[in-house]
C-alpha positions in Angstrom: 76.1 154.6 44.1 79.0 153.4 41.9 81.1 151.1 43.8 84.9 153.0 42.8 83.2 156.2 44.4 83.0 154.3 48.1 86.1 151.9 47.5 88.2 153.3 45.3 89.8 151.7 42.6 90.4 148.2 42.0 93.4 147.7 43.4 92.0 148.5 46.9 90.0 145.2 46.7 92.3 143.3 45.3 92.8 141.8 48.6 89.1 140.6 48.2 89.7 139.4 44.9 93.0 137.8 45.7 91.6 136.1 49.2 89.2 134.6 47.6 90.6 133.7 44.8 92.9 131.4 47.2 90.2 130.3 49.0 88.4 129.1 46.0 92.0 127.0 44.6 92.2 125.7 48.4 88.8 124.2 48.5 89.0 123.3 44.6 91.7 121.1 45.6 90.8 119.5 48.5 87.1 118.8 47.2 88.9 117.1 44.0 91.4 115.2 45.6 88.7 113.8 47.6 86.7 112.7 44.9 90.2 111.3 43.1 90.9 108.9 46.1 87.4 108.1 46.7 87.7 106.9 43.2 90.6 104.5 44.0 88.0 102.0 45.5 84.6 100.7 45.4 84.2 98.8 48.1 85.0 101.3 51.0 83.9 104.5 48.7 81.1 105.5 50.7 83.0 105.3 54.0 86.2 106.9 52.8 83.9 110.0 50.8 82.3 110.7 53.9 85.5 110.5 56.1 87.2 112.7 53.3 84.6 114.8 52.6 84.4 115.9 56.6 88.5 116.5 56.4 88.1 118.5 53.7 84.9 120.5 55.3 86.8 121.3 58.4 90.2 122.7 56.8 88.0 124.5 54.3 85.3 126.3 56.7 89.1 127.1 58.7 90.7 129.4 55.4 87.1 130.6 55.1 87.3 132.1 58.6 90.8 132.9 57.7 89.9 134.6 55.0 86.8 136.2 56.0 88.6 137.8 59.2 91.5 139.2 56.2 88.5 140.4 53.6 86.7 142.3 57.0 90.4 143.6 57.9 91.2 145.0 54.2 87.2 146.4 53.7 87.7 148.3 57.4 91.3 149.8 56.1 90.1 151.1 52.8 87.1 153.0 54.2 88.9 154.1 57.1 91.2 155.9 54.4 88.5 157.4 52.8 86.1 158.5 55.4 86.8 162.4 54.3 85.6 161.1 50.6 82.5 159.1 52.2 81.9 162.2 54.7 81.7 164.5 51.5 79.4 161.4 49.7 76.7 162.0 52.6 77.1 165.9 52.7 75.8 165.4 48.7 72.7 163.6 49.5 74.2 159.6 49.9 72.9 157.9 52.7 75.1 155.2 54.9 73.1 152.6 53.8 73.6 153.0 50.3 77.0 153.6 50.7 77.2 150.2 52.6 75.0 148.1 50.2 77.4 149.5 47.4 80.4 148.1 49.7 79.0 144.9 49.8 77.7 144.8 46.2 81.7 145.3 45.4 83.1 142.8 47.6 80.5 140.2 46.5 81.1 140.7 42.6 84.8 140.8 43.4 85.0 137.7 45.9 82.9 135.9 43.2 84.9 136.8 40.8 88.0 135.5 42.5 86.2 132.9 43.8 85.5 131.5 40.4 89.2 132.1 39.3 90.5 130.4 41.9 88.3 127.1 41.8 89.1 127.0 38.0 92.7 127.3 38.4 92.6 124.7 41.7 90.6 122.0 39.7 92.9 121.7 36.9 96.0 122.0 38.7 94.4 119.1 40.8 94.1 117.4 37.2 97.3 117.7 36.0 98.9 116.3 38.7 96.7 113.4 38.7 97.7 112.7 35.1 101.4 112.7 35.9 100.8 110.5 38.9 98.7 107.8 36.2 101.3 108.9 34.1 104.3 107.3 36.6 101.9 104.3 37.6 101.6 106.2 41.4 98.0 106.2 40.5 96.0 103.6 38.7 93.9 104.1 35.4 90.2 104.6 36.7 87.5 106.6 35.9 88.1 110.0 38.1 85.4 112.9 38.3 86.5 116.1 36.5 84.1 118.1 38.8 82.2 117.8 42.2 78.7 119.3 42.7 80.6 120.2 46.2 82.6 123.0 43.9 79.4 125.0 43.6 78.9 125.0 47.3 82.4 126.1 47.9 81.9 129.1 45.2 78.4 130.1 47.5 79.9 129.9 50.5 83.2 132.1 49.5 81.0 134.8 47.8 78.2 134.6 50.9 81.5 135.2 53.2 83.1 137.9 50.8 79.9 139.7 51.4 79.2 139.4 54.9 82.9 140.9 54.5 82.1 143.8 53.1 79.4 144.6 55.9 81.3 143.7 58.6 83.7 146.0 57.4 81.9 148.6 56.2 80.8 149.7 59.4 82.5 152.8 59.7 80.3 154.2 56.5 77.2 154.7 59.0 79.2 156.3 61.4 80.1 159.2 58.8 78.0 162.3 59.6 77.9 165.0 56.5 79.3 167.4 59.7 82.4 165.5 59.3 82.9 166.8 55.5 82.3 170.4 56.5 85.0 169.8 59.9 87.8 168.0 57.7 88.0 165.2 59.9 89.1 162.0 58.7 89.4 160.0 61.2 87.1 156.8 62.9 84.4 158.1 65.5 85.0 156.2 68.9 83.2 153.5 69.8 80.5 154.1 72.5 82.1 153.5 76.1 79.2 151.2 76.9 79.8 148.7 73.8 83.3 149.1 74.5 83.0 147.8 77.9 80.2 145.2 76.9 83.3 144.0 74.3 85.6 143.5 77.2 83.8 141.9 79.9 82.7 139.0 77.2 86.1 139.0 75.4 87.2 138.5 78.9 85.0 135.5 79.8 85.7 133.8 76.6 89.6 133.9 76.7 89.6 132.8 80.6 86.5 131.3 80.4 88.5 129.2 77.2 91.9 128.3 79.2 89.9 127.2 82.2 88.1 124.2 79.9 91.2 123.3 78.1 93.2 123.1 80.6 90.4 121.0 82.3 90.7 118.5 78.7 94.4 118.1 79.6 93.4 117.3 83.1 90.7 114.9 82.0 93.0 113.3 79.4 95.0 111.7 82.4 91.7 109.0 82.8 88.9 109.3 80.1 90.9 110.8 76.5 87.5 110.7 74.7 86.0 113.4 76.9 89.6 115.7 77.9 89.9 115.9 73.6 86.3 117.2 73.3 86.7 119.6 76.3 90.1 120.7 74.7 88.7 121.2 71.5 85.5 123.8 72.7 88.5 125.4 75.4 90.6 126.2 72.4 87.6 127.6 69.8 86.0 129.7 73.1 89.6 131.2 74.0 89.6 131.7 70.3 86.7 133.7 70.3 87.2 135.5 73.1 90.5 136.7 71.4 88.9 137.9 68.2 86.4 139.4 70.8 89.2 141.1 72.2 91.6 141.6 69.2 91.7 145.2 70.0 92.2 145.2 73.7 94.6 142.6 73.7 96.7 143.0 70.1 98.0 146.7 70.6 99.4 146.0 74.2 101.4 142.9 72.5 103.0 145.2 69.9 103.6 148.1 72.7 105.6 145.8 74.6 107.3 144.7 71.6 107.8 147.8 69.9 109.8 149.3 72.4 112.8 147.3 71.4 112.8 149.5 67.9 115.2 152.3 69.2 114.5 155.7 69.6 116.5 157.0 66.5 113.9 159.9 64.4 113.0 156.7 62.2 112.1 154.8 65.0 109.8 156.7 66.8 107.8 157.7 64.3 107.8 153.8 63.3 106.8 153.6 66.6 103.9 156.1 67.1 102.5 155.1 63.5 102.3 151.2 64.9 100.3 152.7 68.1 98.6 155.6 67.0 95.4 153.7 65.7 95.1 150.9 68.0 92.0 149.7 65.4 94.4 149.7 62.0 96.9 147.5 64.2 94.5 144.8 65.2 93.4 145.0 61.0 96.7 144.8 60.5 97.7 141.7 62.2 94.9 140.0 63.6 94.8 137.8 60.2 98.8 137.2 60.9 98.3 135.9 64.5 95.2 133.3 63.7 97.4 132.0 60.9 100.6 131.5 62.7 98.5 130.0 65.5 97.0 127.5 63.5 99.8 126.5 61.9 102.2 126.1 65.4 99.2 124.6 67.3 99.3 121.6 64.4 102.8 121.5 64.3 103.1 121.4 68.4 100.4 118.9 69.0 102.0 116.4 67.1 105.5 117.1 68.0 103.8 116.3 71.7 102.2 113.2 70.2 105.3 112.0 68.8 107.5 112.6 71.7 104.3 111.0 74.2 104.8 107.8 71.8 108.5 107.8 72.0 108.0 107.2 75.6 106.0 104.3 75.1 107.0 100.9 76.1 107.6 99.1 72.1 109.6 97.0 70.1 111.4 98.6 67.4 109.1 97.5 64.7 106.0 99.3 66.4 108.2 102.5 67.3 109.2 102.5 63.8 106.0 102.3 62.4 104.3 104.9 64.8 107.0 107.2 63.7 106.4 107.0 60.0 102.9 107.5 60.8 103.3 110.6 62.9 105.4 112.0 60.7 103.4 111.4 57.6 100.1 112.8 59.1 101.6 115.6 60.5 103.5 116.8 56.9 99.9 116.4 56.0 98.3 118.4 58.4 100.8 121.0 58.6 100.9 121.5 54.4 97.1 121.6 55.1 96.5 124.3 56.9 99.7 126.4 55.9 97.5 128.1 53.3 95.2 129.4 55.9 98.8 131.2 56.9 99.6 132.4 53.2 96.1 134.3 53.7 96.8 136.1 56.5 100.1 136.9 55.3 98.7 137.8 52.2 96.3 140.2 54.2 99.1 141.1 56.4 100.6 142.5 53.0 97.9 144.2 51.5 97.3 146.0 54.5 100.9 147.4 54.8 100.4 148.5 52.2 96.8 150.1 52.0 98.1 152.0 54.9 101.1 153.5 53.7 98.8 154.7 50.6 96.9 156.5 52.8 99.6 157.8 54.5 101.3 160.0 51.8 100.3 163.3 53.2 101.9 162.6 56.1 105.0 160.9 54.3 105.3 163.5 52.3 105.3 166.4 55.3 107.9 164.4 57.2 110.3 164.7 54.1 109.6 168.6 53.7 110.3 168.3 57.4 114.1 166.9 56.2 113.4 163.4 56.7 115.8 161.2 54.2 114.5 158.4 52.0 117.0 156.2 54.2 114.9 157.2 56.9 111.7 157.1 55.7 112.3 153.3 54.6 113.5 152.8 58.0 110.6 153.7 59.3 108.0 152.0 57.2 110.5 148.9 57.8 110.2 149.5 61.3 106.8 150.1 61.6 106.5 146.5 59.7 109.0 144.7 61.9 106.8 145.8 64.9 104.0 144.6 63.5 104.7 141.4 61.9 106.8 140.3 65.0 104.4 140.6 67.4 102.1 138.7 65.9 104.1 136.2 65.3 105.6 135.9 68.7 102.0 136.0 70.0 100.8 133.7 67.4 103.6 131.1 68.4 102.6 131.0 72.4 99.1 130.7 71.7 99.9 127.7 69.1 102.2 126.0 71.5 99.9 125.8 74.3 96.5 124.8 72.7 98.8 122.2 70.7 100.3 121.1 74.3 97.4 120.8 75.7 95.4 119.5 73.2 97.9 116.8 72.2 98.0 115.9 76.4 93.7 115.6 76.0 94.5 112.9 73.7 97.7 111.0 75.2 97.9 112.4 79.0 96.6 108.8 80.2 99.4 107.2 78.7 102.5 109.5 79.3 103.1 110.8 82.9 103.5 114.9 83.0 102.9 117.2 80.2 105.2 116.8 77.5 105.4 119.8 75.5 105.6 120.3 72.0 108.5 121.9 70.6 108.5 121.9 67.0 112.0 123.6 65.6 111.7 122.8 62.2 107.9 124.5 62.1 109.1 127.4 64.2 112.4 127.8 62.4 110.1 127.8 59.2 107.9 130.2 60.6 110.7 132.8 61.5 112.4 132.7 58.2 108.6 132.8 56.6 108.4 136.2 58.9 111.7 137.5 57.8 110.7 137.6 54.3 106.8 138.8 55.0 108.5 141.9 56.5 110.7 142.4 53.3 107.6 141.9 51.1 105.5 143.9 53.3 108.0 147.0 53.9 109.8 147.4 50.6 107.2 147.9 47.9 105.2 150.3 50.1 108.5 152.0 50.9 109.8 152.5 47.0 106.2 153.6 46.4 106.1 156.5 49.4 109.6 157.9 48.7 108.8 157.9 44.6 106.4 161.0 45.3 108.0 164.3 45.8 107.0 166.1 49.2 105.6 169.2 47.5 103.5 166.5 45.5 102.7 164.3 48.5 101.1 167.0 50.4 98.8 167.9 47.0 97.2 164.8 48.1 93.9 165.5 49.4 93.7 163.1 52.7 
């Protein structure tokens, strides 16, 4: 089966293509400016490649998971828009497995594809800053690697997670019955009650389960900081999992509570039903958002908490001076690190906007025969975004602050009575503006795009 009849066009995976086209100029440039600095010196060049070369692991592996969460989220929207199509697929003789195995054929050649593009670009961007830093005498003259074997893995490992993508989120193909074609329906078939509840219980124990272990690292950090960072650490990544677990019991309650604020003008409550009426398409839609924006606070957090821990220190000027610099150096680097796994998910944030409001034209277009404005229905898609985006964020911001809290107190609670928290303004002032303009991005061009198409022609539009 051709893969445009199951996916669509091209644009619908663009998302795949474009994720992984980041992905692959991420881990181009990390791999090469590893093998530039490990370059620099001969003496310490197997130590420093292999302390590099694990940096550079773990931030890659992390936009990986970023990006395979967003790939799964985009696959899972487009299908769920097209269900009636696959429904009518089976009802002709396709079989879900096909169908699937043509899903993942698609998101592998794309991701590849992207992939590819992506590492390309990466590596000589990587080179031509290095030959205006030789250029400027910031770098000496030496003889630097124009590629790492390590590129090749990177380019496996981004097309074996674009196509695990595509199955994971091609799981509603299966669950289309050719009865569905003949009944119309278009929409996901429940999940069974039992799996449902299965998904709960151990969502549950990972998220509690999580918190009680980190908050036992912060506790340990007060006597042995070697084992309260460990326990921190595996607290964090189990509450972690138990909240991708979870996305879906916990994500749509957030952006209830949130959504409520919206006001309860015509605009608004549709904006409002449309955010909760699929609570499935609103964990797609932000569960990408809220993993980005908690990696990026729990980084800036933790070493706001270290640097105010070491500002209550006992030290000359000379040392306070010199922590500072180095605090403040390492966590620029950490934070300009691991901002692109947040450009992911924002780009996935984006791309799902507006997948959605594609697929929602029919509707669009019965709500302006209804004598809905095209004021109104930008206000709503606005709206809808604002609800969306927000909570996420919001959510995304407490989770960061406490695993950076605590994580930073695993590390420094020995030396610095209480737990200091970490407040970072400048990262959270950053990330607030950064959301301001993701809803702009993410409401306008879907908006101009809905209220271009005339009802009468809107409702032609064969859901």
């Amino acid at each position: 089966m051709r893969r445009n009849l199951t996916l669509g066009s091209l644009r619908e995976l663009g998302t795949v293509g474009l994720v992984a086209g980041l992905c692959g100029a991420y881990a181009a440039t990390l791999i090469m400016t590893s093998s530039i600095l490990t370059a620099l010196s001969d003496e310490s060049g197997g130590s420093m490649a292999l302390m590099l070369g694990i940096v550079a692991g773990v931030f890659i592996l992390i936009a990986l998971y970023v990006g395979a969460v967003v790939i799964v989220n985009a696959v899972d929207t487009v299908i769920s828009g097209r269900l009636r199509h696959i429904a009518l697929l089976r009802l002709l003789g396709s079989r879900g497995r096909q169908l699937r195995t043509s899903v993942m054929r698609g998101t592998a050649t794309v991701g590849a594809l992207g992939a590819l593009t992506g590492i390309i670009i990466g590596t000589l961007v990587t080179h031509v800053v290095r030959a205006i830093l030789v250029a400027r005498d910031t770098l000496p003259e030496a003889a630097y690697p124009w590629v790492d074997p390590q590129l090749l893995a990177a380019l496996g490992a981004i097309t074996l997670a674009a196509t695990i993508s595509g199955w994971l989120g091609s799981r509603g193909v299966l669950r289309v019955t050719p009865a569905e074609a003949l009944a119309g329906t278009a929409a996901h078939t429940a999940a069974p009650r039992k799996s449902s509840v299965i998904r709960a219980i151990i969502a549950g124990l990972g998220i509690v389960g999580g918190l009680i272990v980190l908050a036992l690292g912060a506790v340990f950090g007060e006597s042995n900081p070697g084992i309260g960072f460990v326990l921190a650490f595996f607290g964090a990544a189990g509450s972690g999992t138990g909240l991708l677990i979870g996305a879906r019991f916990v994500i749509p309650g957030v952006v209830v509570a949130f959504s409520r604020i919206l006001g309860n003008d015509p605009a608004s409550v549709v904006a409002r039903r449309n955010a909760l009426l699929d609570p499935l398409r609103t964990t797609r839609s932000t569960m990408g958002l809220v993993i980005g924006v908690t990696l990026v606070t729990t980084f800036a957090s933790g070493m706001s908490a270290l640097r105010a821990s070491v500002n209550s220190w006992e030290m000359d000027p000379g040392q306070r001076a010199q922590a500072d610099q180095a605090l403040a150096v390492t966590s620029a680097i950490l934070i300009c690190i691991i901002v692109i796994s947040a450009i992911i998910a924002a780009v996935g944030f984006v791309s799902t906007m507006s997948l959605t409001v594609i697929q929602r034209h029919r509707e669009i277009g019965l709500l302006r025969s209804l004598g809905f404005t095209k004021r109104q229905v930008r206000t709503m898609i606005t709206k809808e975004s604002v609800a969306l985006s927000a909570s996420a964020m919001i959510f995304g911001i407490v989770l960061g602050l406490v695993y950076g809290t605590l994580g930073a107190q695993s590390l420094v609670g020995a030396e610095t009575p209480g737990i200091v928290w970490g407040l970072p303004l400048g990262a959270l002032t950053a990330i607030a503006l950064a959301g301001v303009v993701l809803v702009l991005v993410a409401s306008q061009g879907p908006a101009r795009r809905a209220i271009a198409v005339a009802p009468v022609e809107a409702l032609r539009i064969d859901a």
